[in-house]
N, C-alpha and C positions, 0 to 999 in steps of 0.2 A: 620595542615593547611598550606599548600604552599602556596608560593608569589610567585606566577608566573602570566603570561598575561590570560585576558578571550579573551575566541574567537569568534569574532562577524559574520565572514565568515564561511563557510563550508568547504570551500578546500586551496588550493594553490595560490598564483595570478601567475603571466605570468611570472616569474622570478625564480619561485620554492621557496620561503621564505612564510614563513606565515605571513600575513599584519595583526597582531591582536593588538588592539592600547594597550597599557602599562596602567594599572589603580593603581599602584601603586607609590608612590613620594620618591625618594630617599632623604632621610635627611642626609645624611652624608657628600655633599658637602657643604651645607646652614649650619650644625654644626661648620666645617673646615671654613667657612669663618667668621662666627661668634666669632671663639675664635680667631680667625686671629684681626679682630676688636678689641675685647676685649684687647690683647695683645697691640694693637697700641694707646689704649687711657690710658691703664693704664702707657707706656711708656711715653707718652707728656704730659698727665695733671701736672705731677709735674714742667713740665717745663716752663708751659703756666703761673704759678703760681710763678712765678718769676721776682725780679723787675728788674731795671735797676742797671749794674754790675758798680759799683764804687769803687775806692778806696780806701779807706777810709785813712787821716794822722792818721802819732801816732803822741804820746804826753807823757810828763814825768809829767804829773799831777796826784797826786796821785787819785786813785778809793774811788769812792764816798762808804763813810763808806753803812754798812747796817742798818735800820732802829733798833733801841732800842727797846725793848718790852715798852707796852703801861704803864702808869701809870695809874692804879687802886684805884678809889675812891667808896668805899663801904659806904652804908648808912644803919644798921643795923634794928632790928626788932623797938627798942627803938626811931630812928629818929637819933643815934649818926654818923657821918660821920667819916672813920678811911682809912690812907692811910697804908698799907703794916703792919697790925696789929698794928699799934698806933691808937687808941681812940682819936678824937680831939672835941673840941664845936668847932659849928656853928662860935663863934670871934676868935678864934685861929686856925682855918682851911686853910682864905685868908692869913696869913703872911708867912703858912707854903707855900703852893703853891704858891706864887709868889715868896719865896724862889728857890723855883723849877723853875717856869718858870723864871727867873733869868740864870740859866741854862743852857735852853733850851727852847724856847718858841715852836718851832712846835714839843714838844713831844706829842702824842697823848692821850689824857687821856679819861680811859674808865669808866663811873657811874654803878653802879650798886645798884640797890637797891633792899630790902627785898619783897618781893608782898604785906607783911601786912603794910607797909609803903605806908601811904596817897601821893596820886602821885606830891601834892603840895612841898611835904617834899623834893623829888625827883627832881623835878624842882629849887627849892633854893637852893642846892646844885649846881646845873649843872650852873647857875648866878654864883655861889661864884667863881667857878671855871673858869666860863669866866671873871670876873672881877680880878683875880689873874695873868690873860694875854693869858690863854691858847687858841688859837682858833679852835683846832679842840678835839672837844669832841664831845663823842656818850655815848650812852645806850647800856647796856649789857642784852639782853634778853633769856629766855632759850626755847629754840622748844620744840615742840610740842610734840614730842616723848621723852621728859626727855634728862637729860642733857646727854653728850657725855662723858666716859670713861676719855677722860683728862680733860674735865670740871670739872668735880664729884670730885675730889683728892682739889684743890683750893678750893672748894667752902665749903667741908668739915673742910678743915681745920683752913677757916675764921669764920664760924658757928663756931666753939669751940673758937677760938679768944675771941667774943665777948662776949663771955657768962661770 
């Protein structure tokens, strides 16, 4: 199949050239200007994306430490709460932890409890432990797709803890 012109005349016009209109679109310029484009936005966006240039002082203050891994309070199948495989009751739990928060009060402490543990069991724990001083505590919950590879190794080895 050639691309070439169709011919809507029969002869020649008055010049000697064939006047036959072009019905074909060359894409190779509108390509060329296209990556021409492309080129030019992917160059400025990263620049457009830029705040204002300041300079920032130094300083001889030391770098703010990195955050401590969290402090884990596990509440077992039984209802017993145990920090870092120590076994505590419910009255010997607050003196331990405010022990600790003693320490460090914005350590982050993270609850965890059994699933067969009544959710109330759960919540009285997470009170002791706010009354101990701590203020930022969460729950540790497992997804939905089962626990993750570095989850699994902890959790196993708190399950034999308590038993």
């Amino acid at each position: 199949m050639a691309m070439g012109s169709i011919r809507t005349s029969g002869g020649d016009d008055e010049d000697g050239l064939d006047a036959t209109p072009m019905a074909d679109i060359n894409v190779t310029p509108m390509v060329d200007v296209m990556l021409v484009l492309l080129i030019i936005f992917m160059v400025a966006a990263p620049l457009m994306t830029t705040g204002v240039p300041v300079q920032l002082p130094k300083t001889a203050a030391a770098k703010v430490a990195q955050s401590k891994k969290p402090l884990e309070v596990t509440v077992d199948k039984e209802g017993q709460p145990s920090i870092a495989k120590e076994i505590f009751t419910l009255e010997s739990l607050v003196p331990r932890l405010r022990e600790m928060a003693a320490e460090n009060k914005d350590q982050v402490v993270l609850v965890r409890g059994d699933r067969d543990v009544p959710y109330g069991k759960v919540m009285e724990v997470m009170g002791l432990v706010g009354q101990a001083g701590f203020s930022k505590v969460s729950l540790i919950a497992q997804s939905p797709g089962g626990p993750s590879p570095a989850a699994a190794a902890p959790a196993a080895a708190s399950d034999g803890a308590a038993r």
